[in-house]
C-alpha positions in Angstrom: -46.9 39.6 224.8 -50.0 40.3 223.0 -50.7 44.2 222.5 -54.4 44.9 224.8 -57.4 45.7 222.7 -59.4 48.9 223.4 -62.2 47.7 221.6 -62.5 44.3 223.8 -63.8 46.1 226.4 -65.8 48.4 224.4 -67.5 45.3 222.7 -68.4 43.4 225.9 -69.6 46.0 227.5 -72.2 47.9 225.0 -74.5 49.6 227.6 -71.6 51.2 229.5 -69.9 52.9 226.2 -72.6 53.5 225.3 -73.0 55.9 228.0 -70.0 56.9 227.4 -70.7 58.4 224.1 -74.2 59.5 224.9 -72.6 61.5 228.1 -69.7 63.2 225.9 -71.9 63.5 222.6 -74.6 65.4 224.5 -72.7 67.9 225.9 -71.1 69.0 222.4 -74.8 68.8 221.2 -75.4 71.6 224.0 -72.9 73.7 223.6 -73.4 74.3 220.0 -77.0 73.5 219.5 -78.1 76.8 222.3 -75.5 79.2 220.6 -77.1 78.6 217.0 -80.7 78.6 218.4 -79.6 82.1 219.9 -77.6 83.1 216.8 -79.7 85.1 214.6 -80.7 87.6 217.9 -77.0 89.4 216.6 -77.0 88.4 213.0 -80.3 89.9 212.0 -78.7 93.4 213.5 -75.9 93.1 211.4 -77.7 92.0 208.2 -79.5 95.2 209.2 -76.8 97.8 210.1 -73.9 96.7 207.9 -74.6 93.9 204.8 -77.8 95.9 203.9 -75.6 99.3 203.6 -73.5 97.4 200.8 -76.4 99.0 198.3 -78.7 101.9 200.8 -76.6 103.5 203.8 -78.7 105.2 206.2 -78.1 107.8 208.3 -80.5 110.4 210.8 -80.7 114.3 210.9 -79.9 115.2 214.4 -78.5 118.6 214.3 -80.4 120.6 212.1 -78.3 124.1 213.3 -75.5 122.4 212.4 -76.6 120.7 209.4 -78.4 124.4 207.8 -74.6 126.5 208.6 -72.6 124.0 207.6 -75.4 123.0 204.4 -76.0 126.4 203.9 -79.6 125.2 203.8 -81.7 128.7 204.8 -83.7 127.7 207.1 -85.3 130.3 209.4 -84.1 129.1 212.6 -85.4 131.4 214.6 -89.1 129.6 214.5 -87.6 127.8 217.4 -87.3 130.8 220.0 -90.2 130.7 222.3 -91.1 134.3 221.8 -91.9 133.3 217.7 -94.8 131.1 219.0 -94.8 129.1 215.5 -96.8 126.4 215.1 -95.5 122.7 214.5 -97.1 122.5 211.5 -94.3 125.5 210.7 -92.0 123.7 212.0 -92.1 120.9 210.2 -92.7 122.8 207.0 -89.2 124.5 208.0 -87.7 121.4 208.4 -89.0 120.2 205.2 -87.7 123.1 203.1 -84.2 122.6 204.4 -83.6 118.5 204.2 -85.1 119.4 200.7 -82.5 121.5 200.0 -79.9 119.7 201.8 -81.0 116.2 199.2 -80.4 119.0 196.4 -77.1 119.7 197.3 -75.8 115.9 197.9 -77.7 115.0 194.7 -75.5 117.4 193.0 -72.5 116.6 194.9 -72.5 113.1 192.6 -70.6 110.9 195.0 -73.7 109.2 196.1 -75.5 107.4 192.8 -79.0 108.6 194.6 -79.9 110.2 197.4 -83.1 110.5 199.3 -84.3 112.7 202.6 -87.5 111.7 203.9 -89.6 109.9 206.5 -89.3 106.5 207.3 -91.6 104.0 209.2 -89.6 101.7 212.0 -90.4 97.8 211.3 -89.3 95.4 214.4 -88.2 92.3 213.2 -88.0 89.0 215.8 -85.8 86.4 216.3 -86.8 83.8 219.2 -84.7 86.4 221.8 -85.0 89.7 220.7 -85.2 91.4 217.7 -83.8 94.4 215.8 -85.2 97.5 214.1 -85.2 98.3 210.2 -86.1 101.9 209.3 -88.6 101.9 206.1 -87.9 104.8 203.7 -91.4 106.6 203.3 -90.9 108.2 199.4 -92.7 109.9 196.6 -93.7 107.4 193.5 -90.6 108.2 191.2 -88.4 107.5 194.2 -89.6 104.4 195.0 -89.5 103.4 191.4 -85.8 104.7 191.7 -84.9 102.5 194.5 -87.2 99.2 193.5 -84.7 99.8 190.1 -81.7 100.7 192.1 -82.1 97.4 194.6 -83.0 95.1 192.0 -86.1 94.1 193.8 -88.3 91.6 192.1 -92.2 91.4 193.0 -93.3 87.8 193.8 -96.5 88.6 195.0 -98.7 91.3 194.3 -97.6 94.9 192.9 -95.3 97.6 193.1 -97.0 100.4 195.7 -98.7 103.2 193.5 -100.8 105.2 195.9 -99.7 106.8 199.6 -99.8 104.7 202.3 -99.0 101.0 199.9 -95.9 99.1 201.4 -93.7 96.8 199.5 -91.7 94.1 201.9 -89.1 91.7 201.3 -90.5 87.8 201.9 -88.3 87.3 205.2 -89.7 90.0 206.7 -93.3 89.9 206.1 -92.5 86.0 207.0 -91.2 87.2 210.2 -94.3 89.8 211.1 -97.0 87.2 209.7 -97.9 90.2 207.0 -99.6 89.3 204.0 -100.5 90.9 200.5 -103.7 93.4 200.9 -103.4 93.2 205.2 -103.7 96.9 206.6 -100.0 97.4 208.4 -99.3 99.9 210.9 -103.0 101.3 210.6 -105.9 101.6 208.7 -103.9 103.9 206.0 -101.2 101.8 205.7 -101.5 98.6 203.1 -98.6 95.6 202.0 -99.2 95.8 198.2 -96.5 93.8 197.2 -93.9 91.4 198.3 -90.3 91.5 197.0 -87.0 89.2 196.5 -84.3 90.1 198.4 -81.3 88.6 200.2 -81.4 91.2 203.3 -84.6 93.0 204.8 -86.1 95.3 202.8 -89.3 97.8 203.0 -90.6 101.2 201.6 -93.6 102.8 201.0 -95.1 105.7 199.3 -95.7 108.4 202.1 -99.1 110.1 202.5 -100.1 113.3 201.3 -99.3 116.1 203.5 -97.5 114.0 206.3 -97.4 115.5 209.8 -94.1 114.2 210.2 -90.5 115.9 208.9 -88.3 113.8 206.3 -85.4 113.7 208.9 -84.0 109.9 207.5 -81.3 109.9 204.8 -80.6 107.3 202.5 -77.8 107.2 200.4 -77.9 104.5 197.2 -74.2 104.1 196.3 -72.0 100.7 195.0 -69.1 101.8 197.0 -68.5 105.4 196.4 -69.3 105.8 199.9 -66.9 103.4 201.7 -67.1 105.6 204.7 -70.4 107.7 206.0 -68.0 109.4 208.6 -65.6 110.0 206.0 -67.8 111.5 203.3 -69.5 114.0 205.7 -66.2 115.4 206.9 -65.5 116.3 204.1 -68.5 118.5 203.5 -68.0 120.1 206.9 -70.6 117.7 208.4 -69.9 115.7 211.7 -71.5 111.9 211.7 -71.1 109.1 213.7 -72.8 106.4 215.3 -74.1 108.2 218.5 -77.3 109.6 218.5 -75.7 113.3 219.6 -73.8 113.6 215.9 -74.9 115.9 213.5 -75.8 112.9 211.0 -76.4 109.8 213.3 -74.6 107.3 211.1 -77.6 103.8 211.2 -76.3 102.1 208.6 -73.0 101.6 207.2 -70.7 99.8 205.4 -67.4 100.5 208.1 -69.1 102.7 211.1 -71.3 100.1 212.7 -69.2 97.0 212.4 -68.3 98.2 215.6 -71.5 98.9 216.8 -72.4 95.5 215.9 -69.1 94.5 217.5 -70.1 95.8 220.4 -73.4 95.0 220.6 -72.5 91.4 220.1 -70.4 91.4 223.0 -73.4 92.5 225.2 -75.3 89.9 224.0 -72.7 87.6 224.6 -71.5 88.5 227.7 -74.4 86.3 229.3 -74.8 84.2 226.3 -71.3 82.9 227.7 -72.1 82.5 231.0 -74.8 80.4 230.5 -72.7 78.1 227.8 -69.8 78.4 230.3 -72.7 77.3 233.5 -74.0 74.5 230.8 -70.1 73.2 229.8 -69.4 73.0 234.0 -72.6 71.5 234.8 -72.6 69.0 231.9 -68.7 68.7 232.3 -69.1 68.0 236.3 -71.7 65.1 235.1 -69.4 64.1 232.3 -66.7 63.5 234.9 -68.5 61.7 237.6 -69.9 59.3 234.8 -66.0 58.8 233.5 -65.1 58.5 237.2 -67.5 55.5 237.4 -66.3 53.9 234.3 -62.6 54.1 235.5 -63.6 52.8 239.4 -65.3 49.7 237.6 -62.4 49.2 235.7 -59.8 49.1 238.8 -60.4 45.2 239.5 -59.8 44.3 235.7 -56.2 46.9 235.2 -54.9 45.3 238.6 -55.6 41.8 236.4 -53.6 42.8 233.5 -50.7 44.2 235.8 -50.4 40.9 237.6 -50.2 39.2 233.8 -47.1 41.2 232.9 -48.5 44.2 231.3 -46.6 47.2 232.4 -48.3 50.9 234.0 -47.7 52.3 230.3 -49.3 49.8 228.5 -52.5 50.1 230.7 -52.7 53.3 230.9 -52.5 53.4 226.7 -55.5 51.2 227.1 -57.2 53.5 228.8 -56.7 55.8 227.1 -57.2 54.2 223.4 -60.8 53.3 225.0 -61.4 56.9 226.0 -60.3 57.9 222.3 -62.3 55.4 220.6 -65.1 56.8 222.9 -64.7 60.6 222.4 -64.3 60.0 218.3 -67.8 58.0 218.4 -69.3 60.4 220.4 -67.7 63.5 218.2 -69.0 61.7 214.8 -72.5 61.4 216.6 -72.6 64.6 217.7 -72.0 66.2 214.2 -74.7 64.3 212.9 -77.2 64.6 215.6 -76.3 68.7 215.4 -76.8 68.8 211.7 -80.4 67.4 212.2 -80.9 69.8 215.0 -79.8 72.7 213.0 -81.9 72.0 210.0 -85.0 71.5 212.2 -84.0 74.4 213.6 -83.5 76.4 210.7 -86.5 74.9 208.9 -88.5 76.9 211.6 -86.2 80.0 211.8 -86.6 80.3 208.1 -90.5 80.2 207.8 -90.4 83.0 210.4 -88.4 85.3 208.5 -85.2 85.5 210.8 -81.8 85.0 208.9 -79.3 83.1 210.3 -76.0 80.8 209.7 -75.9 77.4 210.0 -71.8 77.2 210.5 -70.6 79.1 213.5 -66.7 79.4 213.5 -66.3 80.9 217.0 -68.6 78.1 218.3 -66.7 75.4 216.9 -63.6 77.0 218.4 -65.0 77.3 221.7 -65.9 73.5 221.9 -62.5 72.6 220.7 -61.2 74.5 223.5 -63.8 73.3 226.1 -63.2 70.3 224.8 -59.2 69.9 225.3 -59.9 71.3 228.4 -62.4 68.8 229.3 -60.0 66.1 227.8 -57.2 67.0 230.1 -59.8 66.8 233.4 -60.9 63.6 232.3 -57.2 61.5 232.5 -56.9 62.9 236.3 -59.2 60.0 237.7 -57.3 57.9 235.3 -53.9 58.6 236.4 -55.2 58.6 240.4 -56.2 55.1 239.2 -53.2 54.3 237.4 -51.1 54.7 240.4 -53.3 53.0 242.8 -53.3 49.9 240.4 -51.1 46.3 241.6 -50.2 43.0 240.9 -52.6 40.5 242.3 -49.7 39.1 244.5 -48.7 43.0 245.9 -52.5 43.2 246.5 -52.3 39.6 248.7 -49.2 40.6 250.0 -51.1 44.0 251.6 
């Protein structure tokens, strides 16, 4: 007896696989296309807080007791007690004197290949949920120099910054914050001079004369003599760590805030899995009742086959040779309608700045395993069928 052909059906009845395939392409389109769109929310952090402290770790003063006996830094602490009434203009003056000293002393401890204490400007970058935070080191002019050479920066527009208050950016991130050369930044002091190459984010500017503020942000320019932050200031007697209580609160790393980017990830998906996990039911519930459809029109035509000879087995494996032939369309469809999505996609996320991924490992994994799983619910209204299924004759005799 002649084997059944899966694509018979399939050929005489266009519209139906066709909805088929549009049904099961869709929801793979889904489940990967809102994951990427919501993608560089976690990746711009981590470009930020751990591949940008491959060259310039970063790290905040906290506990400047600490810091000045451990440092030996001699600062007059006691400007702090109420009864000494200094001004904050002391204060910060204090403050000053010590970090100075405390850049000295790491300078000259030669693990780090530069080091620099001083303030820093926050710049919010956005992504189309969110955003994350990158702390702009505010220096002198022969530390910026030190750092443009240090970085490798190359200016593609504009100049290097030269007076207080001039900014240089990397191109992703003035993309992202619609800054251009010559615009006034933060306020009417600050100025983007100059715009640089760069494959993180990237921003510094000279800091004005006579700041109000204290140089509380450390920045430590090594190529892996520093694998560790936490590491390297135990050793000087130092405590740092990633919570904003430590000594030296530990921003960026090359080993500390993979975990803090870990974590942070997690939050971010917690209800970015809800909602894929709400989508895959809801599209996987519609998905299903469409499949159910296909397999109820098909009860008539199965019981036809049965009464010609053709055993439950050999039925069934036409069924599901149809369903495969379905699913593999609908899988090769849904690649390529995903790869337009993603460079559409990406063509916009890349002229506002935000840095992204087009692969996703742990996305494709998660639609396998959706998938199976979706794969395995879909044969129940075929075997339910299956077993309902009967010769012509049985069905006459009934």
């Amino acid at each position: 007896m002649q084997r059944l052909s899966a694509w018979f059906y399939l050929k005489n009845n266009k519209k139906r696989a066709a909805i088929l395939i549009l049904s099961f392409g869709l929801y793979f389109v889904l489940l990967y296309g809102v994951q990427f769109f919501l993608h560089p929310s976690v990746y711009m952090y981590e470009v930020i807080a751990v591949k940008g402290a491959e060259r310039m770790q970063i790290g905040y003063l906290n506990g400047l007791e600490k810091l000045n006996d451990a440092m030996d830094l001699e600062m007059d602490m006691s400007l702090w007690e109420p009864e000494k009434e200094a001004t904050y203009e002391e204060k910060v003056a204090e403050i000053n004197k010590g970090t100075n000293a405390l850049e000295q002393k790491l300078e000259a401890e030669g693990t780090a290949d530069h080091v620099f204490i001083c303030n820093n400007y926050q710049i919010r970058v956005n992504s189309f949920a969110g955003g994350t935070v990158f702390n702009a080191p505010m220096l002198a002019k022969e530390e910026l120099d030190i750092l443009v050479d240090y970085l490798q920066l190359n200016v593609i527009e504009g100049r290097l910054p030269q007076n207080p208050g001039e900014f240089l950016m990397d191109a992703n991130m003035a993309k992202n914050r619609g800054f251009r050369v010559g615009e006034k930044l933060f306020d009417e002091e600050s100025t983007l001079v100059g715009i640089v190459e760069y494959d993180t984010y990237i921003a510094a500017g000279i800091d004005y004369e006579n700041s109000e503020y204290p140089n509380r942000c450390l920045y430590l320019l090594d190529a892996g003599t520093i694998p560790d932050m936490k590491e390297y200031f135990a050793k000087l007697g130092v405590e740092a760590d990633i919570n904003s209580q430590s000594t030296v609160q530990i921003i960026s790393d090359k080993v500390n805030m993979v975990k803090d980017v870990e974590e942070t990830n997690n939050q971010i998906q917690a209800p970015l899995k809800v909602m894929t996990y709400s989508i895959a039911f809801i599209l996987g519930l519609t998905v299903f009742f469409v499949y159910r459809l296909h397999v109820q029109d098909r009860y008539s035509e199965w019981c036809l086959y049965r009464s010609l000879g053709y055993s439950q087995k050999e039925v069934y494996s036409l069924a599901f040779r149809e369903f495969g032939i379905c699913l593999g369309i609908s899988v090769v469809l849904a690649g390529v309608i995903t790869v337009i999505l993603c460079v559409s996609v990406g063509a916009i996320m890349c002229s506002k700045g935000m840095l992204f991924e087009y692969l996703l490992p742990h996305v494709l994994l998660q639609i396998v395993g959706i998938g199976t799983l979706l794969v395995g619910v879909l044969q129940i209204p075929v075997v339910i069928a299956m077993q309902k299924v009967k010769t012509i004759d049985a069905m006459e005799e009934e």
